[in-house]
C-alpha positions as CSV (number, residue, x, y, z in Angstrom):
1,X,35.3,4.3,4.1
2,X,33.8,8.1,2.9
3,X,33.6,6.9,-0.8
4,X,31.4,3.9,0.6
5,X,29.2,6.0,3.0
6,X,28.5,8.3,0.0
7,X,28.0,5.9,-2.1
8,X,25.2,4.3,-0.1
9,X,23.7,7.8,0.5
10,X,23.5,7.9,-3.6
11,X,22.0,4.5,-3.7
12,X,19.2,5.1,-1.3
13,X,18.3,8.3,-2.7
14,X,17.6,6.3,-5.7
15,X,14.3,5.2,-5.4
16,X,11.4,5.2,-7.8
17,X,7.6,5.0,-6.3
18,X,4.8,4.5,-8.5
19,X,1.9,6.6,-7.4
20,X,-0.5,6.8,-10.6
21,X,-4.0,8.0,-10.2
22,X,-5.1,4.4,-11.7
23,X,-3.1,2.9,-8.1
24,X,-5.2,5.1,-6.5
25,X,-8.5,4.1,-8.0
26,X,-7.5,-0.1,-8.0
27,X,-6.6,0.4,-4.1
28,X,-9.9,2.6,-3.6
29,X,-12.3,0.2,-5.5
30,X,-10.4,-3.1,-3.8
31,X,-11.3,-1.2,0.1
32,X,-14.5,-0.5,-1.2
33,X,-15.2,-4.3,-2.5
34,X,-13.1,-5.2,1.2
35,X,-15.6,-2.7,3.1
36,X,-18.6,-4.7,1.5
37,X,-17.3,-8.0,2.0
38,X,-16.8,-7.2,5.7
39,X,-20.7,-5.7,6.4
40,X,-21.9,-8.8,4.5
41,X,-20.4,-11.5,6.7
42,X,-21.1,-9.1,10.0
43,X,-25.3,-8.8,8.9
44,X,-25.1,-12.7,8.5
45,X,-23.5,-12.5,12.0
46,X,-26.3,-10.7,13.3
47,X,-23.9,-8.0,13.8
48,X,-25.4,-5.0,12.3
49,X,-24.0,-1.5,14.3
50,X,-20.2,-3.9,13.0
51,X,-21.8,-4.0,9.2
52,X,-23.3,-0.4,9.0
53,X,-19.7,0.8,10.1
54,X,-18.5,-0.8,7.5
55,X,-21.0,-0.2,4.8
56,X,-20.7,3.7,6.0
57,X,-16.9,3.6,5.4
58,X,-17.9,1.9,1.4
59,X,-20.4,4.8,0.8
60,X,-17.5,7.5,1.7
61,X,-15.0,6.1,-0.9
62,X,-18.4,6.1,-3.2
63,X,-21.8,6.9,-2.5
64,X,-22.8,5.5,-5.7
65,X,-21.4,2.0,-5.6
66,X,-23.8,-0.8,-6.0
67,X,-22.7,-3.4,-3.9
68,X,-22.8,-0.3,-0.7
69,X,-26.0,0.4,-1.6
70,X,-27.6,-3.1,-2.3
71,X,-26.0,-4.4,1.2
């Protein structure tokens, strides 16, 4: 019973996570290109204090991105 309680102790300490700055970057760009998507559909709504919210949160991850600034 002790050998299989430290052995599953073991196990679970055995993890590997994968943190790379290029992770970082993909998941920044991909909420970026979410953020924009999302203040879009809202100014075709009519629902612009929703879709400058949104486009503010885009500029923070990158004040010089394009698609923020074009929207």
């Amino acid at each position: 019973m002790l050998a299989t309680l430290l052995l599953t102790l073991l196990v679970t300490g055995c993890v590997t996570t994968t943190d790379s700055r290029f992770s970082r970057e993909a998941d920044q760009q991909e909420a970026l290109d979410n953020y924009v998507k999302l203040a879009t559909a809202y100014i075709g709504q009519g629902n612009l204090e929703r879709a400058r919210h949104h486009l503010d949160r885009a500029l923070k991850l990158d004040s010089d991105d394009p698609g923020a600034r074009a929207a």
